[in-house]
FIPARO-503677 format. One record per atom (N, C-alpha, C): residue in one letter; x, y, z. Coordinates in steps of 0.02 Angstrom, whole numbers, plus 50000, padded with zeros to 5 digits. Example, Ala and Ser with C-alpha at 12.3 -4.5 7.8 and 13.67 -1.06 7.14 Angstrom:
// residues 2
a506604971650390;a506154977550390;a506604983550390;s506424988850354;s506844994750357;s506455000250394;
This chain:
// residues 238
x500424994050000;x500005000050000;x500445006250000;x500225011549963;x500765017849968;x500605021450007;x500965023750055;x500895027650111;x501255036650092;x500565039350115;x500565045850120;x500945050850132;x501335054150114;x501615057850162;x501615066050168;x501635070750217;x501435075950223;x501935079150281;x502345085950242;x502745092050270;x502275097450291;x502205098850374;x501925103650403;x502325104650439;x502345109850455;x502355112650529;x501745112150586;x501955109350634;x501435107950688;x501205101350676;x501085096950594;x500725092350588;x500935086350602;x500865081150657;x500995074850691;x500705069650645;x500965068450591;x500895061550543;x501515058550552;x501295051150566;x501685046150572;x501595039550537;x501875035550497;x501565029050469;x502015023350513;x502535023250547;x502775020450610;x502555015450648;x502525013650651;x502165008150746;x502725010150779;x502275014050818;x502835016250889;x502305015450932;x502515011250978;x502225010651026;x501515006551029;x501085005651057;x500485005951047;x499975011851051;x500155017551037;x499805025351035;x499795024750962;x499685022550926;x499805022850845;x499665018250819;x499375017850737;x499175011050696;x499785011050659;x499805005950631;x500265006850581;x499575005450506;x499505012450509;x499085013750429;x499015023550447;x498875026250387;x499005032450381;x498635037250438;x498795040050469;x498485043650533;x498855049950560;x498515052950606;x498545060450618;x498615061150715;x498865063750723;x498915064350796;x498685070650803;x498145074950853;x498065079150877;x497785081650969;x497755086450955;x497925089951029;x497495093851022;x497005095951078;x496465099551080;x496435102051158;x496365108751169;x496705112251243;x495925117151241;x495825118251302;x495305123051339;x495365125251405;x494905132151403;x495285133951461;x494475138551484;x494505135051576;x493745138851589;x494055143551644;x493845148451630;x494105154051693;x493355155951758;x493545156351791;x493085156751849;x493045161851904;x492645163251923;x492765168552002;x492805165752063;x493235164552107;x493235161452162;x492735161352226;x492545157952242;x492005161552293;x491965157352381;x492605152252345;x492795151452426;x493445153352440;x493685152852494;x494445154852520;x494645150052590;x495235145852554;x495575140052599;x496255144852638;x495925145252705;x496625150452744;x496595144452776;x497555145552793;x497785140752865;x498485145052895;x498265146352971;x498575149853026;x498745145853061;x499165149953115;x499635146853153;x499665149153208;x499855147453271;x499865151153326;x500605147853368;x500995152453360;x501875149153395;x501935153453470;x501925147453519;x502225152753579;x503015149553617;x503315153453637;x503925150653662;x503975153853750;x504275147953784;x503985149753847;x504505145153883;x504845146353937;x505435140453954;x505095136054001;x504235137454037;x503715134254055;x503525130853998;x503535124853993;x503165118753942;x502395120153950;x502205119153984;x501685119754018;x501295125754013;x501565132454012;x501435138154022;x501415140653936;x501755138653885;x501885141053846;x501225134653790;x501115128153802;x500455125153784;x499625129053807;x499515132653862;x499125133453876;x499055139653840;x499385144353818;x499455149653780;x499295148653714;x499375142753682;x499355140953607;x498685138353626;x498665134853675;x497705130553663;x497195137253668;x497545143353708;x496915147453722;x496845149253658;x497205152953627;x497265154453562;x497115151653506;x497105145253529;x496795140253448;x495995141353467;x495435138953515;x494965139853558;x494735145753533;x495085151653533;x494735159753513;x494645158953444;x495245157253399;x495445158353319;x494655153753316;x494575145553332;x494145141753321;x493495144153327;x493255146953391;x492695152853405;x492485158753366;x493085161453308;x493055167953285;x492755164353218;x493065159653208;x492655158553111;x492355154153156;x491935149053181;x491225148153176;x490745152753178;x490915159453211;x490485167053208;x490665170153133;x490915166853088;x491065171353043;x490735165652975;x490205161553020;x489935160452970;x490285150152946;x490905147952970;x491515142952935;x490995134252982;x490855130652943;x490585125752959;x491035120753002;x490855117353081;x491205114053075;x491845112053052;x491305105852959;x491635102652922;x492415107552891;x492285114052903;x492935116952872;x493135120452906;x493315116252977;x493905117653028;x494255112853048;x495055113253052;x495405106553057;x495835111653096;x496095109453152;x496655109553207;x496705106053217;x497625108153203;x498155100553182;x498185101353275;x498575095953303;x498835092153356;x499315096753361;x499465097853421;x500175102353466;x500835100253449;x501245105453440;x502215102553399;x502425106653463;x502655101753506;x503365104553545;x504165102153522;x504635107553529;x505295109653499;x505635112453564;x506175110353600;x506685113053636;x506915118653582;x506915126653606;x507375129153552;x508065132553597;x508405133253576;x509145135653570;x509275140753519;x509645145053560;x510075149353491;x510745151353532;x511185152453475;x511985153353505;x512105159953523;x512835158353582;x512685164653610;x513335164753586;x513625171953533;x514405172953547;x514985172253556;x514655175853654;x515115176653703;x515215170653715;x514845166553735;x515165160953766;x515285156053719;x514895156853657;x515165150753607;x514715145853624;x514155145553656;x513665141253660;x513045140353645;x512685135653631;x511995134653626;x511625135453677;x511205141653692;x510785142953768;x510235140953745;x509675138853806;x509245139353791;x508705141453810;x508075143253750;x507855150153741;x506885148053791;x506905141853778;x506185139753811;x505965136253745;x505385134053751;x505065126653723;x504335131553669;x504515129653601;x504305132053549;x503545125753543;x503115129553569;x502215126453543;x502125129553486;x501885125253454;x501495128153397;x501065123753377;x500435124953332;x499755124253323;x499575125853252;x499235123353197;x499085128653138;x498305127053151;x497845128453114;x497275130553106;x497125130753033;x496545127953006;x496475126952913;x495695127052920;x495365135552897;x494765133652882;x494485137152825;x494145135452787;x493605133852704;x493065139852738;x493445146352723;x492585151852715;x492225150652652;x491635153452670;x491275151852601;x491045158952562;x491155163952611;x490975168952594;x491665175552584;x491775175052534;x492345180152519;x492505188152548;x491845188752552;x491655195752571;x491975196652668;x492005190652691;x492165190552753;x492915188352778;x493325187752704;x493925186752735;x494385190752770;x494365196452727;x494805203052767;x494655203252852;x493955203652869;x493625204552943;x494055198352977;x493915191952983;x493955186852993;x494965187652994;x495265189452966;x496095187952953;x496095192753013;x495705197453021;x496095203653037;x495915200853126;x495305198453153;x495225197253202;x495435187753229;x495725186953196;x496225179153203;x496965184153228;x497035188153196;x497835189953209;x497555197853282;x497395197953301;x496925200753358;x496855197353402;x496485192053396;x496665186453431;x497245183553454;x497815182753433;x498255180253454;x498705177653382;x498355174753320;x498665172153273;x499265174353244;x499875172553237;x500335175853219;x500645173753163;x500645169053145;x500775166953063;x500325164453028;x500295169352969;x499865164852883;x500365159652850;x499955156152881;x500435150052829;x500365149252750;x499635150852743;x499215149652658;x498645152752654;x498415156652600;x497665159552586;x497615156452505;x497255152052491;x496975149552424;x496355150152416;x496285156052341;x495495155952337;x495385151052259;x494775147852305;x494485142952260;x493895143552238;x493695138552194;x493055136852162;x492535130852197;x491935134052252;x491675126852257;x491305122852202;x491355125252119;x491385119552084;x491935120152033;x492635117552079;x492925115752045;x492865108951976;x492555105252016;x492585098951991;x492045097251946;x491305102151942;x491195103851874;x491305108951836;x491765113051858;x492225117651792;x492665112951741;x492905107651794;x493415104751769;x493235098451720;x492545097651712;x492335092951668;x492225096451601;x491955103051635;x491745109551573;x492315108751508;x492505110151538;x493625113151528;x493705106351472;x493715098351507;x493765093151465;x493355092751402;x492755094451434;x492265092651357;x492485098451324;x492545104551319;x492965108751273;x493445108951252;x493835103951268;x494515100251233;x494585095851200;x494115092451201;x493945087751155;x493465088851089;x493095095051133;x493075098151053;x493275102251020;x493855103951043;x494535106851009;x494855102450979;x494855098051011;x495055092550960;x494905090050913;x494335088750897;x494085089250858;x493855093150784;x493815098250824;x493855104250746;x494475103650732;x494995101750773;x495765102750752;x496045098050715;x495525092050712;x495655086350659;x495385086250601;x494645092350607;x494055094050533;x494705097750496;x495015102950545;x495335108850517;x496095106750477;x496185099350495;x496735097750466;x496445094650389;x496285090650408;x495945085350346;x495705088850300;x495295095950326;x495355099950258;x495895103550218;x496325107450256;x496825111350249;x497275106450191;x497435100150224;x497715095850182;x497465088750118;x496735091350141;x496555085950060;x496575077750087;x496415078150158;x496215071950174;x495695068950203;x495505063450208;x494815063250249;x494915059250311;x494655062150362;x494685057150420;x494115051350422;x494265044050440;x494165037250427;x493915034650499;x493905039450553;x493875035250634;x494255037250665;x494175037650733;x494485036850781;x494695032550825;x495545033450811;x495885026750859;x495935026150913;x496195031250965;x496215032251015;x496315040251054;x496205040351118;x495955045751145;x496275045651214;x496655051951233;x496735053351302;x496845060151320;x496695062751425;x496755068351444;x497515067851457;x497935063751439;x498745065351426;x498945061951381;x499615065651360;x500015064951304;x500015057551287;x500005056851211;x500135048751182;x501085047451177;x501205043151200;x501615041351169;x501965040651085;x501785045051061;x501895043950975;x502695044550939;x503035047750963;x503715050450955;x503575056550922;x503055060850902;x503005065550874;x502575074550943;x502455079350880;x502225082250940;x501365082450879;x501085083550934;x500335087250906;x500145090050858;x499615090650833;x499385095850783;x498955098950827;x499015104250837;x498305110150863;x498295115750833;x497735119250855;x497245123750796;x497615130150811;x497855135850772;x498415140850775;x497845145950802;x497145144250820;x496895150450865;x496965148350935;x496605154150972;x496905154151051;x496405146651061;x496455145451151;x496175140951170;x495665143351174;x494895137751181;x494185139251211;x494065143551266;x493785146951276;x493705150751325;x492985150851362;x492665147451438;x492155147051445;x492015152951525;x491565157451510;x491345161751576;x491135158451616;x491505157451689;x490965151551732;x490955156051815;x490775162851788;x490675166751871;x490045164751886;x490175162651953;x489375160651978;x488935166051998;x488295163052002;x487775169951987;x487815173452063;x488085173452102;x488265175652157;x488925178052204;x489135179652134;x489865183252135;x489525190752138;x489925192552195;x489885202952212;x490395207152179;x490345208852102;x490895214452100;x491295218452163;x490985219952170;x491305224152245;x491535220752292;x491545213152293;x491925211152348;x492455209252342;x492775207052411;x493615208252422;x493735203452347;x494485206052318;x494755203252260;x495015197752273;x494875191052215;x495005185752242;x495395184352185;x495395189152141;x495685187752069;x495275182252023;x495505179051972;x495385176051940;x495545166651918;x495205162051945;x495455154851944;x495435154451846;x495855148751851;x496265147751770;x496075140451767;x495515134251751;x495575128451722;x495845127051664;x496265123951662;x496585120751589;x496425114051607;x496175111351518;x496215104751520;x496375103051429;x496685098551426;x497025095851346;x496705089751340;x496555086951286;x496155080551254;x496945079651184;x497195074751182;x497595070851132;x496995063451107;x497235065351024;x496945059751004;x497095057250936;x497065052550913;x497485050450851;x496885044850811;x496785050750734;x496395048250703;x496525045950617;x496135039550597;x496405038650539;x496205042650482;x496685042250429;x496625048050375;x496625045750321;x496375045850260;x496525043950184;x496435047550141;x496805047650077;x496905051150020;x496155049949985;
């Protein structure tokens, strides 16, 4: 049989058996990318509360009062329960060197505590940070604002990659005078082919997914970014 052959740029034709990502009969590899952007409307903070105290004893009871208030302040601020986690107590002998004498003194017994809780309401984080560290809180460990639907943005994102992929295989087969025959195989990561992709030279999909209860005016949470890519390799003939 005479096998096809075709000079592009970008275009992933292979007649090869490489691997099992590939037939060995005339075929096309492509790549299909989307991207759903979102408004965040929860916010994952986790605090900390460090006291040092050469009382063991004296310097735990200081960190429990303090976890107790921080814990008290977001259940009033609205934080369920389910999205409060206080980790277990870390005691540390600490030391630091002295100089003069060339020795390790020591300084008293380092408690510490973090704190990890899921607001749901954005509008209340500033209040809420500001009266945790009022309280007693003295280190931000992390503030991540999220999507509570991440996980159907992120299906969104897939099925628009796959139909990027798709036009990106119409858009070949025409461009080049071939017809696509089926599809061989399909994945949300890279094939093994030894080649790179064909994808479509416009930008990626772009889907609006602010929920209907996003406040312009509230605190800035910026903007969440889903990406998701679909690879797939389909047969082609003259």
């Amino acid at each position: 049989m005479r096998k096809l052959v075709f000079t592009a740029i970008a275009a992933a034709l292979s007649f090869n058996v490489l691997a099992q990502a590939t037939p060995d009969a005339p075929h096309i590899y492509i790549q299909g990318n989307a991207t759903v952007k979102a408004i965040p409307d929860n916010v994952k903070l986790t605090v900390g509360i460090v006291e040092v105290d050469k009382d063991l004893i004296a310097a735990k009871n200081k960190a429990d009062a303090t976890m107790a208030e921080a814990i008290k302040l977001a259940k009033s601020q609205g934080v369920e329960e389910k999205g409060i986690y206080a980790s277990n107590i870390s005691i540390q002998r600490q030391t630091e060197y002295n100089r003069e004498t060339g020795k390790q003194e020591f300084v008293g017994y380092r408690v510490s505590r973090s704190l990890s809780v899921t607001l749901t309401d954005i509008k209340k984080y500033p209040v809420m940070l500001q009266q945790l560290v009022n309280a007693g809180i003295n280190e931000i460990n992390q503030t991540q604002f999220v999507s509570s639907r991440y996980e159907e943005l992120q299906k969104q994102a897939q099925k628009l990659a796959i139909k990027d992929a798709r036009a990106a295989a119409k858009e070949f087969a025409s461009d080049y005078g071939v017809e696509l025959k089926g599809l061989y195989t399909a994945s949300s990561s890279p094939l093994d082919t030894g080649s790179q992709p064909y994808m479509r030279a416009s930008k990626m999909i772009m889907a609006d997914a602010a929920p209907e209860n996003y406040v312009p005016d509230a605190y800035n949470g910026g903007e969440l970014t889903i990406s998701a890519s679909s690879y797939a390799v389909y047969f082609i003939e003259n």
